[in-house]
N, C-alpha and C positions, 0 to 999 in steps of 0.2 A: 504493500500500500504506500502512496507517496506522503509524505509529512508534509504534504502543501496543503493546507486547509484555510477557508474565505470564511470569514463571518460575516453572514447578510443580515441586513439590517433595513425594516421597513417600519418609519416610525408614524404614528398616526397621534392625533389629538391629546388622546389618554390611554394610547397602547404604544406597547413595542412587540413586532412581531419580529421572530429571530429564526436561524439556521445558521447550522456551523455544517462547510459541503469539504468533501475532500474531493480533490477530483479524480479520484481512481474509485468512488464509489457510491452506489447508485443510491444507496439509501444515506439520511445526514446523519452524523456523529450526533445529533444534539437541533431540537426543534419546540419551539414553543412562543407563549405571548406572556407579554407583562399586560395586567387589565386595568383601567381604575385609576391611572396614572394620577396623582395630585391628590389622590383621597384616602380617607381611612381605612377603606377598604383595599388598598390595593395591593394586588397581590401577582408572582409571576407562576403562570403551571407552564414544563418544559417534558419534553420526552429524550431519555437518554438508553440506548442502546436498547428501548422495547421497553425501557421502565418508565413510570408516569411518576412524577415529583411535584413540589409546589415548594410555594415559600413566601410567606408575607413579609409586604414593602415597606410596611407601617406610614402609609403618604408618601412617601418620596416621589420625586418630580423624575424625569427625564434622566437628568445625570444622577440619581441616585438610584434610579432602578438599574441604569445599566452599570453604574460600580458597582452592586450586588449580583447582576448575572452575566458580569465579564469576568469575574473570578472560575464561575462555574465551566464560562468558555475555554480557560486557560488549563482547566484541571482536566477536562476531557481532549483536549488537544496536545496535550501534554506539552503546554508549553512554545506547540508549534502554529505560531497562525500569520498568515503570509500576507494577508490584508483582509481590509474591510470595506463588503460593499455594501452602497447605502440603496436602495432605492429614491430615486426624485423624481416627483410626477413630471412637473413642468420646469423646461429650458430653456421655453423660449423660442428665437430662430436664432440665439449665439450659440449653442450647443445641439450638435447633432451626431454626438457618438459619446460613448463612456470617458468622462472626465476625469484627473486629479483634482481633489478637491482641494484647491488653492484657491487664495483669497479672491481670484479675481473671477475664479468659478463659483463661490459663496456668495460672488456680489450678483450673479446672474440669479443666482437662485431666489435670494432677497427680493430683488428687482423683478420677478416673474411672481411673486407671491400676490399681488395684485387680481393676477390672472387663475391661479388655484389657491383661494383665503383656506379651502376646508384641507388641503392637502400638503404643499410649500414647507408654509411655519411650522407644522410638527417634524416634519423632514427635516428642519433646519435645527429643529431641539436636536434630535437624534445625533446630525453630525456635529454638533456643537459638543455635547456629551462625549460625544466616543472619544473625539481629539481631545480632549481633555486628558480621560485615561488611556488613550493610545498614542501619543504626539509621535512618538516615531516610527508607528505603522504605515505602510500607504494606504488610504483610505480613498475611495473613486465614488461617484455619482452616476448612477445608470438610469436615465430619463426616460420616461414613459413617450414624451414627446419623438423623444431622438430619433426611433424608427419610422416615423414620417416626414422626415423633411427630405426623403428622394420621389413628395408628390408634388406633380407638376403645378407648375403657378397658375392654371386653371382653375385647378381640383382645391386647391388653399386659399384664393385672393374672393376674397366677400365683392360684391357688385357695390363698393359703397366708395364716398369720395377719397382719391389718391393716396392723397396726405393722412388719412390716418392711415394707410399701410406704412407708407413713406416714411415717417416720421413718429407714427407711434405704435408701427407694428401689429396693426390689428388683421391679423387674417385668421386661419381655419389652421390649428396644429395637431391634434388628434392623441388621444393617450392610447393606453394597455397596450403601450409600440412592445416592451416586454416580452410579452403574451402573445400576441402574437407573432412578433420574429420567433419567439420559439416553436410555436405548434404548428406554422407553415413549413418552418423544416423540419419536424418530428414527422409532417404529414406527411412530407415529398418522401420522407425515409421509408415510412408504413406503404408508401407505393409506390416503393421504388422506380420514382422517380428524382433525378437530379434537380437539384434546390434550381440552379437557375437557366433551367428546362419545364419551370412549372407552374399555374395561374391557378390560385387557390381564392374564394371566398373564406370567411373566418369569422365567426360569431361566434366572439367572446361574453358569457352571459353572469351575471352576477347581480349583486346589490348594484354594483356599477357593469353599465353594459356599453358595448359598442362591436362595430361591424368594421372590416377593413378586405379593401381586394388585394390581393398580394401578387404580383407577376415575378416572377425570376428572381423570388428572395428576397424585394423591393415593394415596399407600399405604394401603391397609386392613388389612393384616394381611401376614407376612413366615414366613419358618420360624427365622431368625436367633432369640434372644432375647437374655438379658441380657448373656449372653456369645458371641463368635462359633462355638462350641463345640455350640450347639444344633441342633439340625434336619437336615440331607440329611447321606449319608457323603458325606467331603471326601478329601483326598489323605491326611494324615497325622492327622485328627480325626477321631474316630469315628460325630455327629451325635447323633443321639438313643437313649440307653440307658435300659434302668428305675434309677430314680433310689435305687434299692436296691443296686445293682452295688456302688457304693462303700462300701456299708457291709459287705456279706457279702466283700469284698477287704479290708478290715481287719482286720472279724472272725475271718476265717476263714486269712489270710496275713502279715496286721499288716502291710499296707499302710498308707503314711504317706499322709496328701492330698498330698504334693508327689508321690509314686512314683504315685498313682491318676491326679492331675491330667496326668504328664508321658506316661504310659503311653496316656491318653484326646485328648491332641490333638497327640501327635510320634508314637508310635506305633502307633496306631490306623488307621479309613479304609480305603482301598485298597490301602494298605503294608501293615497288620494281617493283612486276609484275604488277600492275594496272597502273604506273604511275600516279596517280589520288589521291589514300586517302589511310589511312590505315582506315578508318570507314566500317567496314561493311554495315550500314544503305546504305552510299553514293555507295557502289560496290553496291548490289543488285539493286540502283533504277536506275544507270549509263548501267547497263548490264539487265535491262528489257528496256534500252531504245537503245540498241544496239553498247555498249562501248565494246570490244574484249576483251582489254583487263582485263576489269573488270571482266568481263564472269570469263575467264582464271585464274583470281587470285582465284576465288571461287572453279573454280572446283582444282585446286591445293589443297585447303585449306582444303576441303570435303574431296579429293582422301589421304592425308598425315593424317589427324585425323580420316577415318574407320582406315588404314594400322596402325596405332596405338592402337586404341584400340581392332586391329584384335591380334596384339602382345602381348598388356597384358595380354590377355585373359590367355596364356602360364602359367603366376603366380593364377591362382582361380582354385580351387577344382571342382568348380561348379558355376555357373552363376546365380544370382535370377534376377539382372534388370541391365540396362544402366542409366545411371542418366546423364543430361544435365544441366549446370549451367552457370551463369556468363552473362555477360551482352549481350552476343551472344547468347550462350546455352539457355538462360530464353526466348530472346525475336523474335530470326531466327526460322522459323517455317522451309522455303526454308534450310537454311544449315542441319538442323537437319534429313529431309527427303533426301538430297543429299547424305549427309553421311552416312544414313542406305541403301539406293540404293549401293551403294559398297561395303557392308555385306552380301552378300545375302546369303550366305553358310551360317548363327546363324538365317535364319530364321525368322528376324525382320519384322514386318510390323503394319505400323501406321495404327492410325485411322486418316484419314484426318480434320475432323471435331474437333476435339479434339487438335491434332495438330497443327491449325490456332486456335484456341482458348487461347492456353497459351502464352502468351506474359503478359507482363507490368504487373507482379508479379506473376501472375494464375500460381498455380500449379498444378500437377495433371497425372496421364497415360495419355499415346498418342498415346498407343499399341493396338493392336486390340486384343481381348479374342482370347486365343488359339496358343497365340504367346509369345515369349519370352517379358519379362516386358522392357519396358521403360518408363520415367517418366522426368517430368521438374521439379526441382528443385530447388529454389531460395533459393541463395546463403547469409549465414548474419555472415560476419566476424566479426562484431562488435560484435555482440551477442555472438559469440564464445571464445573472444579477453576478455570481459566480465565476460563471465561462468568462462575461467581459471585464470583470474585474483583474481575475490570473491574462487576457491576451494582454491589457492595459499593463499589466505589470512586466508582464516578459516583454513587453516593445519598449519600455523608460529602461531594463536593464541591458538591452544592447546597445 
């Protein structure tokens, strides 16, 4: 086994979610979340080598959870850990591949927090944290944006005046680039096919959702835009509204942007229409036992992500498969056949057997011979988070 071991690091609001990857092996040394960050409650549960642990934070903020569970990284690494990578949602259009996180890439990230308020500043705790107790690690930034800035100025430039592109950078950037740089070539591998010999759709599905065409290893266009806020309904975000909404909720309610903004991506989504949850688990089992409105939020959610992925379609030369991913995508067998039900022009059709079969990490086709490919795909942003963190470091040592 090689003693090269990354510690990932993906920090959120009032979590830290971790993985320690070595790269000779498939499963991580070491995986878990710290919850509750800032509160009495908080507490970190981790899995090490199959065993399930916990351990209370007693409040500790950011750098205090992670001085309590970088001790634990050091003890299981024995010692050995060769960097740390962070996850960062947004970069921007100054960064478009994994960074060292030097001052002057912490200013982008600052400076782009404008643009991701719910995702950014926790990011920014996390790596404020670690360099603290790691200052002579190399520590990198792998940006959700990064993997879409090889889409064409078409696919990204908003139809709005110049200068704000010009001058204040407003276009369409796209997240979970991650996720799906990974699962379009985990995909091309499962059919064998060569990464850039191959035109993939990709629906990535979770509490946070989005769609991206992939040609030859390369994004062309995403439904994500400047904000993560764009494109499919999500769990608690509403996806794409007429861009009039917020003004006749002002006009007409004297809604504040903070009360429109907070209402459109906490309250909105599958929570909005269901009244009930934004879990998908709880909508399907509410609406097989005769909740309406849960029904309704699904088939919303089905009808809005085919209409998506009917549209990227527009950027691929040519089609080899559909890939489904994320913690919906891997484990909704019902959304995934919902949502090919409203494709029926590309011709799709599962195999049913196959398709209740993938759940709870099963990968594998779910197409029937003879039909265009689809396949489920599970998703490993660590692993990916990982990869570019170890090429980034082996390219600064030659």
């Amino acid at each position: 086994m090689s003693d090269r071991n990354i510690l990932v690091i993906n920090s959120g609001s009032s979590s830290i979610k971790f993985a320690l990857v070595n790269e000779d092996q498939d499963e991580f040394l070491l995986e878990g979340l710290a919850e509750c960050i800032g509160f009495p409650e908080a507490v970190v549960n981790w899995k090490e080598n199959g065993v399930k642990k916990s351990m209370n934070l007693n409040g500790a903020d950011h750098a205090g959870a992670l001085a309590k569970i970088l001790p634990v990284v050091q003890e299981v690494s024995h010692g050995k850990l060769t960097g740390i990578g962070h996850r960062v949602v947004h970069g921007s259009a100054h960064v478009t591949k994994a960074s060292l996180l030097t001052p002057e890439v912490i200013k982008v990230i600052e400076e782009a927090a404008a643009l991701a308020p719910l995702h950014n500043p926790p990011g920014l705790m996390g790596i404020e944290a670690s360099l603290a107790v790691y200052p002579e690690l190399p520590q990198v930034g792998v940006f959700d944006t990064a993997f879409h800035q090889t889409m064409p100025e078409y696919a990204y430039r908003y139809a709005i005046p110049e200068y704000l592109y010009t001058e204040h950078h407003i276009r369409r950037y796209g997240f979970h680039g991650t996720s799906h740089l990974y699962v379009s070539r985990k995909g091309a591998e499962m059919a064998g096919l060569p990464v850039d010999d191959s035109c993939w759709l990709v629906a990535h599905l979770g509490n946070g959702c989005s769609t991206t065409a992939v040609v030859n290893g390369e994004s062309r266009d995403t439904s994500m835009g400047l904000t993560p806020l764009e494109g499919l309904v999500m769990g608690t975000r509403s996806g794409d509204v007429d861009p009039s909404l917020q003004i006749h909720l002002h006009r007409t309610f004297g809604w504040t942007a903070q009360e429109v903004e907070t209402m459109l991506t906490k309250q909105s989504g599958l929570l909005g229409v269901s009244g009930l949850s934004n879990d998908m688990r709880t909508l399907i089992e509410a609406s097989e036992q005769g909740h309406e409105r849960a029904a309704l939020a699904i088939e919303i959610f089905c009808y809005r992500l085919a209409k998506s992925l009917a549209a990227l379609s527009c950027a691929l030369p040519k089609l080899d498969g559909l890939l489904f991913t994320g913690g919906i995508g891997e484990n909704a067998s019902l959304i995934r056949r919902k949502t090919l039900d409203h494709m029926r022009i590309f011709n799709f059709k599962l195999d049913d057997a196959a398709n209740q079969a993938c759940t709870r990490g099963a990968a594998g086709k779910i197409s029937l011979d003879g039909h265009p490919l689809v396949m489920v795909v599970p998703t490993n942003e660590e692993r990916q988070i990982a990869n570019e963190t170890l090429e980034l470091i082996d390219a600064i040592a030659k």
